[in-house]
C-alpha positions as CSV (number, residue, x, y, z in Angstrom):
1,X,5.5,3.1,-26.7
2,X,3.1,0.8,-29.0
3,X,0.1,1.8,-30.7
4,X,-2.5,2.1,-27.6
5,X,-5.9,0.6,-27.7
6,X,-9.2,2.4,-27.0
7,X,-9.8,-0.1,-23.7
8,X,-5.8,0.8,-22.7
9,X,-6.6,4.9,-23.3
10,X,-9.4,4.6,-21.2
11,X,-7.7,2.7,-18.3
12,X,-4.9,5.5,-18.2
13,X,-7.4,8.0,-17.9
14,X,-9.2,6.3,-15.3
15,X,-6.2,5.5,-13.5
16,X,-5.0,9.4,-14.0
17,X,-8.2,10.4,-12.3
18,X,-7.3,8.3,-9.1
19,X,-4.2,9.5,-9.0
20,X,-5.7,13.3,-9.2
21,X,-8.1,12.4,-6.0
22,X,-5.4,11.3,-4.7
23,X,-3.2,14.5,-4.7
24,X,-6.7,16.6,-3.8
25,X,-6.9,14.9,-1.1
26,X,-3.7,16.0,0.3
27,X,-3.1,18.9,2.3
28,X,-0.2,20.1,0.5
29,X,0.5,20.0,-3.1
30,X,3.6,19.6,-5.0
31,X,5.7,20.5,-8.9
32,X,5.4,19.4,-12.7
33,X,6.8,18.5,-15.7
34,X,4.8,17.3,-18.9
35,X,6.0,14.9,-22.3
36,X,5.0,16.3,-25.1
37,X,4.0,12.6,-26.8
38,X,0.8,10.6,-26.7
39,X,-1.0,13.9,-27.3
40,X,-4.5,12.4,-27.9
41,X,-4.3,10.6,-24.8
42,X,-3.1,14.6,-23.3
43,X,-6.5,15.9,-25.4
44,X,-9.2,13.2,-24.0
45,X,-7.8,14.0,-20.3
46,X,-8.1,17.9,-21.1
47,X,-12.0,17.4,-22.1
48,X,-12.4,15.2,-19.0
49,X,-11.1,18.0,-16.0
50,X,-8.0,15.6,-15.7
51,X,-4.8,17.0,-15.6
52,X,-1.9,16.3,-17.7
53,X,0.7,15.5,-14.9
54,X,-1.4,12.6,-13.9
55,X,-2.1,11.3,-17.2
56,X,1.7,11.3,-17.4
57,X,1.9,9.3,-14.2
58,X,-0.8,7.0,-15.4
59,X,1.3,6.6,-18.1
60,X,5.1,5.8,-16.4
61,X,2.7,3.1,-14.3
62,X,1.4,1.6,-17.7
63,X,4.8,1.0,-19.0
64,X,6.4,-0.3,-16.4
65,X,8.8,1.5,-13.5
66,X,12.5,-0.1,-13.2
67,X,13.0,-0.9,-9.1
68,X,15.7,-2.2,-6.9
69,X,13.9,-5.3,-5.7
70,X,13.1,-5.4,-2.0
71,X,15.2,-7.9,0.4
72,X,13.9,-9.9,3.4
73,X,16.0,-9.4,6.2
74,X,17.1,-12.7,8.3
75,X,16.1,-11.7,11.9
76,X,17.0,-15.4,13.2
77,X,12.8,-15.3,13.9
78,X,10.3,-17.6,12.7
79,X,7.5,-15.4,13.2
80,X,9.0,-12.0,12.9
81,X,9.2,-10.7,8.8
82,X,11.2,-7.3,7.7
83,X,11.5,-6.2,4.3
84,X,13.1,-3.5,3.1
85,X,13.3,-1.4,0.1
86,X,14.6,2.1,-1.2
87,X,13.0,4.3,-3.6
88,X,14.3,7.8,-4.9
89,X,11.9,11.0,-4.4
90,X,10.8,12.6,-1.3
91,X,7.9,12.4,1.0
92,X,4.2,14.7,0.1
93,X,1.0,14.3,1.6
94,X,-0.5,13.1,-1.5
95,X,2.3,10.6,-1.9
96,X,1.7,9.0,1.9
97,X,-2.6,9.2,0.9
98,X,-2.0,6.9,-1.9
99,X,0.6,4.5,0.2
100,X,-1.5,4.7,3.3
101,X,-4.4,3.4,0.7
102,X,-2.5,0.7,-0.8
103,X,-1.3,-0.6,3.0
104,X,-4.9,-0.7,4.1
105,X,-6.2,-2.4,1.2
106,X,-3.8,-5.2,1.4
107,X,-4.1,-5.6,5.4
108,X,-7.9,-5.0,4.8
109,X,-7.8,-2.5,8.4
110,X,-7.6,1.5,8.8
111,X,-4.1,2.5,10.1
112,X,-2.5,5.7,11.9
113,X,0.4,7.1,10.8
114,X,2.8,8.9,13.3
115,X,5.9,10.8,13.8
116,X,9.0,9.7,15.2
117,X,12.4,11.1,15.0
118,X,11.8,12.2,11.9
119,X,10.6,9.4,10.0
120,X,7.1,8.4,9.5
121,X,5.0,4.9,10.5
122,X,2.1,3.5,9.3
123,X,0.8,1.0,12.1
124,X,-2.3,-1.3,11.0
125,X,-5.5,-1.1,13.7
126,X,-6.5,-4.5,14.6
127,X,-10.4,-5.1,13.9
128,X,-13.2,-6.8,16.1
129,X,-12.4,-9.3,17.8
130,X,-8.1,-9.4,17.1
131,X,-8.7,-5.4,19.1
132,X,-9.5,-6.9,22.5
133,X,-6.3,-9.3,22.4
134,X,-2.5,-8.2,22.0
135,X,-1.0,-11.3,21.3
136,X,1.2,-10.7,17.9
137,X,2.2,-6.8,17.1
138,X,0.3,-5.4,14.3
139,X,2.0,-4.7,10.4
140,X,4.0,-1.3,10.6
141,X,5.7,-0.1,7.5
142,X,8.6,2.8,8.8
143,X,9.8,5.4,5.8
144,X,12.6,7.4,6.5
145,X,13.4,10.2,3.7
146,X,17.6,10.7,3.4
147,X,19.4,12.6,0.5
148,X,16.8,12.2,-1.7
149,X,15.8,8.7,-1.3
150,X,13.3,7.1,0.6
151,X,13.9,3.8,3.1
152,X,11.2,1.2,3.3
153,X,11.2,-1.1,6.1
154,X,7.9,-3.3,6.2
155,X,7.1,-5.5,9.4
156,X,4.5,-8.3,10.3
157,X,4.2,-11.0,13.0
158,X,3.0,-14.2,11.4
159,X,3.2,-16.0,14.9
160,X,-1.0,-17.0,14.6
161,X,-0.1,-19.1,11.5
162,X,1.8,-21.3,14.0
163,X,-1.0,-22.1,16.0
164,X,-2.5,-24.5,12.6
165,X,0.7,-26.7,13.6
166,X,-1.3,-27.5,16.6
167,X,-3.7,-30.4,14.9
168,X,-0.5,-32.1,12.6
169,X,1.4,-32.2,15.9
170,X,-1.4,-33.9,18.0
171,X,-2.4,-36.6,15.1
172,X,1.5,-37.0,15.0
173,X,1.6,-38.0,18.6
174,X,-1.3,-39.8,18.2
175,X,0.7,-42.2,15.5
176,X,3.7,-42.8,17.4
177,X,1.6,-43.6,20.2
178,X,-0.7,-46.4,18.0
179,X,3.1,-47.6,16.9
180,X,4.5,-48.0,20.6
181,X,1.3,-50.0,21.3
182,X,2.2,-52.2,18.7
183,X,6.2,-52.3,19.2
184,X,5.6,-53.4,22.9
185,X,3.0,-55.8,21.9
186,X,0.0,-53.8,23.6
187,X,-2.0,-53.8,21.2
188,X,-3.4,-57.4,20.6
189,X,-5.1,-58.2,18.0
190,X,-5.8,-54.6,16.6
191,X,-2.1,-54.2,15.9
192,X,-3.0,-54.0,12.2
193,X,-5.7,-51.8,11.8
194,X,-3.2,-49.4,14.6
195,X,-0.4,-49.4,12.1
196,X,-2.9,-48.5,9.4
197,X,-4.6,-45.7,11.2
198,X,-1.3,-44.8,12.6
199,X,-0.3,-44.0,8.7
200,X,-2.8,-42.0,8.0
201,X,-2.3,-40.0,11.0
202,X,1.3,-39.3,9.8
203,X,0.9,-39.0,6.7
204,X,-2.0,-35.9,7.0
205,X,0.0,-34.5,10.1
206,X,2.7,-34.1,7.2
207,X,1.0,-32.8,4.3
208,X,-0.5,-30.7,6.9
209,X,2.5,-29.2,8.2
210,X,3.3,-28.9,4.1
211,X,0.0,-26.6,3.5
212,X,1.1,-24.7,7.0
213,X,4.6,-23.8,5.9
214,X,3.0,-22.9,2.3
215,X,0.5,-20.3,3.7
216,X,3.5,-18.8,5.3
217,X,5.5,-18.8,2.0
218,X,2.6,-16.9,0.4
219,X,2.5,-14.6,3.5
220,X,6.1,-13.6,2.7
221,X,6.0,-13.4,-0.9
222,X,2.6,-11.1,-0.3
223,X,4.7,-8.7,1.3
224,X,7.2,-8.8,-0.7
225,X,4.8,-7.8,-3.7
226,X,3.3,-5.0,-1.2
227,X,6.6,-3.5,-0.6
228,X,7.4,-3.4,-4.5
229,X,3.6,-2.2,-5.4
230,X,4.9,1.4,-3.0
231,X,8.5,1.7,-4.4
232,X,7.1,1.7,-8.0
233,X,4.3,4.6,-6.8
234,X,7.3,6.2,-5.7
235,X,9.5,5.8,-8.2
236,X,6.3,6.8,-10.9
237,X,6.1,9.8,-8.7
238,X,9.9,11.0,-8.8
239,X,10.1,10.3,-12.8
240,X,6.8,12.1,-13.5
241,X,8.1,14.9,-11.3
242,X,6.5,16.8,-8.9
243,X,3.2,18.2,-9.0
244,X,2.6,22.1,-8.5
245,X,-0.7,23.9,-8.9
246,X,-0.5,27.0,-11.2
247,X,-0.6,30.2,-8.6
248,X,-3.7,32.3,-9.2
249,X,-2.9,36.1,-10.3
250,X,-2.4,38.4,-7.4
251,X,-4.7,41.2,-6.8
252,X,-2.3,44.4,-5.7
253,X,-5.1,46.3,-4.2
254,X,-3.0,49.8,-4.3
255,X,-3.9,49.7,-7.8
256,X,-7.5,50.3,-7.3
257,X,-8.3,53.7,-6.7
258,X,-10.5,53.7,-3.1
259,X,-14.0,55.5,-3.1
260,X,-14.4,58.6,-1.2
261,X,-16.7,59.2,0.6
262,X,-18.4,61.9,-2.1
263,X,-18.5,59.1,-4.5
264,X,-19.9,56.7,-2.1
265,X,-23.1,59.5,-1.9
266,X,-22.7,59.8,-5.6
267,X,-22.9,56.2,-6.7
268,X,-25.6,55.6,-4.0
269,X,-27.8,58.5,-5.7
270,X,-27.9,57.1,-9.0
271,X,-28.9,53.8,-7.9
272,X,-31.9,55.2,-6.1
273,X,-32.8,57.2,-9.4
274,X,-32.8,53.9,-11.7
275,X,-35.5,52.5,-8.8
């Protein structure tokens, strides 16, 4: 690693610190393993309260994780988009906190998480007004944990962007309707200013359609990006190790002699004679 600059230090710190309130968050906590380098950064997080293994994490997300990239999958759908990814490491609760908040920051919409057959789905919640209608199935990303690696499979309807096809199509129609009119001589005397109207028509029903099939592109490639952002928190995760707090000392009570009950009397004497 290169000489690190005050503005980098203190982005690693502050990122550590998300990453802690992230694991406190959870209700179970996981084990740990620290690098002995980049000590001063180690130092400033000590004076701050933040803890080493996430400075660590911090830093395996600053220089860059290695991935397997994620693949679409060709479903034969033009509406229907699955992605999927793998990642090593194993499921926590602080692991699915900080996924769950990266899959409702993209989406922009709370999600539930559930249970099934052993694997575990996020499911986005459609907001005001898209609640009260059902008509394309909501983003669900399903993570099933095997052998020590974890499956991604991301899916999301993009069916409404179909609906923008609606205008080209009409002003397409409209064209080769203005065209006909001229071809069969219905026209008249506005034949010309039909043919030029009718080429405008096509021409913006095509670079129409053009912007349409672009927001789609981006759609995918969006997704794509989501689904790499969570296998690199995983794979940060697994080569940072796991997380464990330090147990607190046991108290072995049959080391502490009990009072009796002549003590008790004793002890509650002398403190009437200080008052």
């Amino acid at each position: 690693m290169g000489q690190l600059t005050n503005d980098e230090i203190k982005d690693i710190i502050r990122r550590a610190s998300i990453l802690q309130k992230f694991h406190e968050q959870s209700p179970n906590k996981v084990s740990s393993q620290y690098l002995d380098e980049t000590e001063p950064i180690f130092e400033i997080g000590d004076s701050l309260k933040v803890k080493r293994h996430f400075i660590q994490e911090a830093l395996l997300e600053y220089e860059g994780v290695q991935i397997d990239e994620p693949v679409m999958i060709d479903n034969n759908s033009a509406s229907e988009v699955e992605i999927l990814g793998y990642a090593n490491g194993t499921i926590d609760g602080s692991l699915l906190n900080e996924i769950r908040a990266q899959l409702e920051y993209h989406f922009n919409t709370v999600g539930t998480i559930t249970r099934r057959k052993g694997n575990i789905y996020w499911k986005a919640k459609p907001s005001f007004p898209a609640k009260l209608f059902t008509i394309t199935r909501s983003p669900e990303l399903e993570l099933s944990e095997k052998k020590g690696a974890v499956k991604l499979t991301l899916k999301r309807n993009i069916k409404s962007l179909n609906k923008l096809y609606l205008p080209p199509i009409a002003f397409s129609l409209g064209a080769f309707m203005m065209i006909s009119a001229v071809i069969f001589e219905v026209a008249g005397n506005e034949a010309g200013v039909m043919l030029v109207v009718a080429g405008i028509f096509l021409a913006g029903s095509f670079g129409f359609s053009r912007f349409v099939r672009s927001l789609k592109h981006k759609k995918k490639r969006q997704l794509l990006e989501l689904v790499e952002t969570i296998q690199q928190i995983m794979e940060r995760r697994f080569r940072a190790g796991r997380y464990k707090e330090e147990e607190k000392p046991k108290i072995d009570l049959e080391e502490f002699q009990q009072l009796s009950d002549e003590d008790d009397i004793e002890i509650n004497q002398k403190l009437k004679n200080k008052e």
